[in-house]
C-alpha positions as CSV (number, residue, x, y, z in Angstrom):
1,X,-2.3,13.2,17.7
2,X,-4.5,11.2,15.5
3,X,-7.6,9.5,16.3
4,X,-6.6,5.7,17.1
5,X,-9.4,4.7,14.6
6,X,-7.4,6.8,11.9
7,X,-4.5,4.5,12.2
8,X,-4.9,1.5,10.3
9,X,-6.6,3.9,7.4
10,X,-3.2,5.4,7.8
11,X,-1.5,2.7,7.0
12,X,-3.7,1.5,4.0
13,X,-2.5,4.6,2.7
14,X,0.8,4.0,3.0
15,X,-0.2,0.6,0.8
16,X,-2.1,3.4,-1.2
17,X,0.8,5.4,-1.9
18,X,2.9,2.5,-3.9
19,X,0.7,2.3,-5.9
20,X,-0.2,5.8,-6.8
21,X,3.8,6.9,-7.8
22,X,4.1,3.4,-9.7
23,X,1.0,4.6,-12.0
24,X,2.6,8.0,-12.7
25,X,5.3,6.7,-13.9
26,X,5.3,7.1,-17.9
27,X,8.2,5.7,-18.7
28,X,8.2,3.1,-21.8
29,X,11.1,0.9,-19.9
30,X,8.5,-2.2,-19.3
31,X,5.7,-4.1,-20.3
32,X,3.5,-6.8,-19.4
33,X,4.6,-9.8,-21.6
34,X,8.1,-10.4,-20.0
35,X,8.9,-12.1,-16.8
36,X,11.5,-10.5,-15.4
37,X,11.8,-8.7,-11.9
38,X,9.6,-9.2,-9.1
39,X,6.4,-8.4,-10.5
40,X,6.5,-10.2,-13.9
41,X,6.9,-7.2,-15.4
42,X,10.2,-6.8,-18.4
43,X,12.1,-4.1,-18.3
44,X,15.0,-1.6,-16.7
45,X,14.9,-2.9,-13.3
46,X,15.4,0.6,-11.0
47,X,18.8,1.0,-8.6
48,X,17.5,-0.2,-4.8
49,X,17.5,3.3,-4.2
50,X,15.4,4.6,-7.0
51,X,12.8,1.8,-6.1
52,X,12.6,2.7,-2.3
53,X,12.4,6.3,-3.6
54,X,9.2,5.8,-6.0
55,X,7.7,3.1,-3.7
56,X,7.8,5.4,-0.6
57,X,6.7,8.3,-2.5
58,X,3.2,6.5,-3.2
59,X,3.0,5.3,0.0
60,X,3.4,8.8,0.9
61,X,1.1,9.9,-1.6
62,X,-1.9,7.6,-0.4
63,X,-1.8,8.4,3.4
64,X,-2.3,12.0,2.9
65,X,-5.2,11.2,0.5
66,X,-6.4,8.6,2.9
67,X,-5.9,11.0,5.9
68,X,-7.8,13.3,4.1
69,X,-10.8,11.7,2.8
70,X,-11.1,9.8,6.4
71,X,-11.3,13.4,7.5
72,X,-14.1,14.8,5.1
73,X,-15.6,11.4,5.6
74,X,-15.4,11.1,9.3
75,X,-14.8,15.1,10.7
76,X,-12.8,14.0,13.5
77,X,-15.2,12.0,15.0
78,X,-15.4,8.8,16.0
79,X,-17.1,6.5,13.0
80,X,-19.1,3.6,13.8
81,X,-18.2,0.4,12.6
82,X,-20.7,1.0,9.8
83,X,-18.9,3.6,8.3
84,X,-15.5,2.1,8.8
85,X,-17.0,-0.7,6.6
86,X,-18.5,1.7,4.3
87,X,-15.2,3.8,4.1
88,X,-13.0,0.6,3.8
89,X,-15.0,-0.6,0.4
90,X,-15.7,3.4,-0.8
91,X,-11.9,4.3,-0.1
92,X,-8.9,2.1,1.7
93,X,-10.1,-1.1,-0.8
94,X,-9.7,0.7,-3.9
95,X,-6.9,2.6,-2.6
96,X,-4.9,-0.7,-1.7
97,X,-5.8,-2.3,-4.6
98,X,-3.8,0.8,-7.3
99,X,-0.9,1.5,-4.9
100,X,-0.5,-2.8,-5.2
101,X,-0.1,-2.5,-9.2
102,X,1.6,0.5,-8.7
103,X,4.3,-1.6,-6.6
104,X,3.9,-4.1,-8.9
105,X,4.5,-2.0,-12.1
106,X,8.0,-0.8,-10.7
107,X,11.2,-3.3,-11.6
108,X,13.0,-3.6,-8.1
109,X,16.5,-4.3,-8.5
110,X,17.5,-8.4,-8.5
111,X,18.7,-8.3,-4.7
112,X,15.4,-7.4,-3.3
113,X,13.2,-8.6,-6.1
114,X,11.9,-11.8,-4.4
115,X,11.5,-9.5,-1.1
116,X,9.1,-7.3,-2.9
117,X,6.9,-10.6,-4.6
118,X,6.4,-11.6,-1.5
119,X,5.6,-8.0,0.1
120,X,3.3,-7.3,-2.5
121,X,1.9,-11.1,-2.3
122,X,1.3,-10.6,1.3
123,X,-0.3,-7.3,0.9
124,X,-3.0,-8.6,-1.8
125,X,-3.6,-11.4,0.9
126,X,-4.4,-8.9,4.0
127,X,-5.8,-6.9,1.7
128,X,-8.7,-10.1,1.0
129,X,-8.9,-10.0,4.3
130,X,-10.3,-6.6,4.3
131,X,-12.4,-6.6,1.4
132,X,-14.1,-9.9,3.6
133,X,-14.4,-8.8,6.7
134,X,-13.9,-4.7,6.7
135,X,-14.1,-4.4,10.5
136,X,-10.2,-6.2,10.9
137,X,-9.5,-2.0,10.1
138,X,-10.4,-1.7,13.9
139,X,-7.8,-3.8,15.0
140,X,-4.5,-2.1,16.5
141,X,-1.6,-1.8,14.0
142,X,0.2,-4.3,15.8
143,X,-2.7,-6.6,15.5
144,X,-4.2,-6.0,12.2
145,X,-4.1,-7.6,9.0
146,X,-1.5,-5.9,7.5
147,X,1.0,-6.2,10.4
148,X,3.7,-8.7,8.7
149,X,3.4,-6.7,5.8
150,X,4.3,-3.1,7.8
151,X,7.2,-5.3,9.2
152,X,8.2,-6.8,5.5
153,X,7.7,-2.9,4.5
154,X,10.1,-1.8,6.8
155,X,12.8,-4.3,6.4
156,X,12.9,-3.2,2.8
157,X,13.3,0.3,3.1
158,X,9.9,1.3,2.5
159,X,9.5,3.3,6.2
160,X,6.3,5.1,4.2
161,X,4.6,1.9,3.7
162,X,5.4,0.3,7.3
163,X,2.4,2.3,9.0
């Protein structure tokens, strides 16, 4: 069972994770000038199930590097609210901030497009939350800053990114 401090890091990651498989993605189907899909970006917008699949799969991706560097940060023990703050700007800050554009540089399909702006808007928003005051990471999951966007996360499919 993880430690309940571990949690909302966990769900960061999830945020993390978008954003990671969205950057890996090479291919030359979009750029930046257009304004198409739900993140301004032009291009081949992805089936609703090749979206959910890339989206979860950095969500995936950033909660096992957030798990992990929570655990070479923390050793299992319980952090003070020092080093949550330090860990949030060293680690779930950045983290949430690339799996965002990662999100954001995927082309969901037109039936969920607007579902995803406002995801993603929602997300940055929490995430300012954070980056203000990094001790909201100690709140519950239920509680948190981030939990409308775990429930927008997983009415859209994206059960990696819901915490």
């Amino acid at each position: 069972m993880r430690n309940r401090l571990l949690l909302p890091f966990a769900i960061l990651a999830a945020l993390g994770a978008l954003v990671v498989a969205g950057c890996g993605d090479d291919e030359e189907t979009s750029s930046t000038t257009g304004t198409s899909g739900a993140s301004g970006v032009s291009g081949v917008a992805l089936t609703e199930d090749e979206f959910l699949t890339q989206a979860n799969e950095i969500c995936s991706t950033g909660d096992k590097a957030l798990d992990e560097a929570a655990k070479e940060t923390f050793g299992g023990g319980q952090p003070s609210a020092a080093e949550i703050e330090q860990f949030a700007d060293d680690f779930v800050v950045p983290s949430i901030e690339i799996q965002i554009d990662g999100i954001r540089a995927l082309t969901p399909p037109e039936e969920i497009a607007a579902d995803v702006t406002t995801f993603l808007d929602d997300a940055e928003a929490a995430l300012d939350e954070v980056r203000d005051d990094p001790s909201l990471l100690q709140e519950s999951n239920n509680a948190g800053p981030f939990a409308d966007v775990n429930e927008q996360a997983d009415a859209l499919g994206l059960t990696d990114c819901a915490g």
